[in-house]
N, C-alpha and C positions, 0 to 999 in steps of 0.2 A: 822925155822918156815916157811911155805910157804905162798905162797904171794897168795892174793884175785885176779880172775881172771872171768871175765865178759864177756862171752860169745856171749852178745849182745852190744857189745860195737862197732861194727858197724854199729849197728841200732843206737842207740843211739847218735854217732856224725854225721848220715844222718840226725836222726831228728831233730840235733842242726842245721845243716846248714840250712835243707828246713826252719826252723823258722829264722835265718839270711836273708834268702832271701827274707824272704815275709815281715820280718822286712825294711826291704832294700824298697821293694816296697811300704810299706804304705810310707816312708819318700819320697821316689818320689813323689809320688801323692800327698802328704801334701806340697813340693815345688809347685807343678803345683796348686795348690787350692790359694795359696800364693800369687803365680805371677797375677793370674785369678783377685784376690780380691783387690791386688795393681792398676790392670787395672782399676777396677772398682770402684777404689777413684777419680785416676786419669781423667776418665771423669767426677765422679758427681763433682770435682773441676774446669774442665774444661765448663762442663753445669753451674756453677753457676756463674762462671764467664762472660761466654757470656753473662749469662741472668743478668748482673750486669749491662754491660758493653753497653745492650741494653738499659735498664732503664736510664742509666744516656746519653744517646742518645737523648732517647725518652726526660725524663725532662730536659735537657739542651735546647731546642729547642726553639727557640725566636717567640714570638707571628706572627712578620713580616716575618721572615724568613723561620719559617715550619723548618719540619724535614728531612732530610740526609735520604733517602726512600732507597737507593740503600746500603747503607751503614748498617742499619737496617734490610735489606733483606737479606744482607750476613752474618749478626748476627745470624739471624730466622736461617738458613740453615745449618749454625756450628751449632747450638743448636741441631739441627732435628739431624744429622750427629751423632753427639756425643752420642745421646741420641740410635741412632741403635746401633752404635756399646757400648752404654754399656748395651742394651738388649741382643745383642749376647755375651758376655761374662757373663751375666747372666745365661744364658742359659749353656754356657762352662761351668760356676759352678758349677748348675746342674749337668751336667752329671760326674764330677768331683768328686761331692759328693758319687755320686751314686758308682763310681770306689773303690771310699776310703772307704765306707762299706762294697764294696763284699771284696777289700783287708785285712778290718780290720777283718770280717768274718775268711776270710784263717787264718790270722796269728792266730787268737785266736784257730783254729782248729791246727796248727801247735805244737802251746805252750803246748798245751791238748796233743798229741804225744808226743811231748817231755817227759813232765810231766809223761806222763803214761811210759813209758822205764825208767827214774829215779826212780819212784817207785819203777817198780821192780827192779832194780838195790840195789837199797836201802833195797829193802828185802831179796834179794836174799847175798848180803853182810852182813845185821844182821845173816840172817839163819847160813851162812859161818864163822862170829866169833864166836857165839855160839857152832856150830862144833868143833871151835878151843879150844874153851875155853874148852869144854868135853874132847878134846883127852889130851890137858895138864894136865888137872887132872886126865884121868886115870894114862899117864904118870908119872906123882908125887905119885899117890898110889902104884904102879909099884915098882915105886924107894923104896918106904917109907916100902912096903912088904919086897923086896929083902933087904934094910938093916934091917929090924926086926930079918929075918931068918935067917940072917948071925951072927948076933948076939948071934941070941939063940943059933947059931951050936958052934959060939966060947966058950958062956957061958958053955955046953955040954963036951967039948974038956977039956977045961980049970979043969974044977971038976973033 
């Protein structure tokens, strides 16, 4: 019996790898979104803390004695600080985002290649057992004729 043979079957594992790689790529950029959005826990936990840590500053402060001014100062300033850099990583999100849908784009444009050379692959191998399946039963008719007529020749001989 011969064996199925797929002519495009270098296309095919191209377009399995181009899709590995762009697979490859959305997981990068899904770490980097990750890292981005851990950053930006990390300050809003760091702003709520200063801004805790100001309050109980400000309400600890003794009628006579007033308040720690410089100490409060340097509160406001880590607040302000913290609060830019988690605007810029906001912002790194953003552009983040924007990376992971033109990647998710690719890969789904990838998948669809692929998809489409499996198809035909898939067709092209029904058409090919089909094929096979006809020459084996010519082949058995073949057979099933040659011992009719040999038959008949013996039955013939034999009388």
């Amino acid at each position: 019996m011969s064996r199925f043979v797929f002519e495009l079957e270098s296309v095919l594992a191209l377009r399995q790898r181009q899709e590995k790689d762009r697979q490859r790529a959305v997981a990068a950029i899904q770490r980097e979104r990750v890292v981005i959005e851990e950053k930006i826990s990390g300050y809003q936990r760091q702003i709520a803390l200063a801004k805790q840590a100001m309050r109980a500053q400000l309400s600890s402060a003794s009628p006579a004695g007033g308040v720690a001014v410089s100490s409060v100062r340097m509160e406001a300033v880590a607040v302000s600080h913290m609060m830019v850099l988690a605007q810029r990583a906001v912002l790194d999100l953003a552009a983040v985002h924007a990376r992971l849908e033109a990647a998710r784009t690719e890969l789904v444009r990838a998948a669809t290649a692929r998809k489409a050379v499996e198809t035909l692959r898939s067709r092209r191998f029904e058409r090919w057992r089909l094929e096979q399946s006809r020459k084996e039963t010519a082949a058995m008719d073949e057979i099933g004729s040659l011992l009719t007529d040999r038959r008949r020749r013996e039955a013939e001989g034999t009388t």
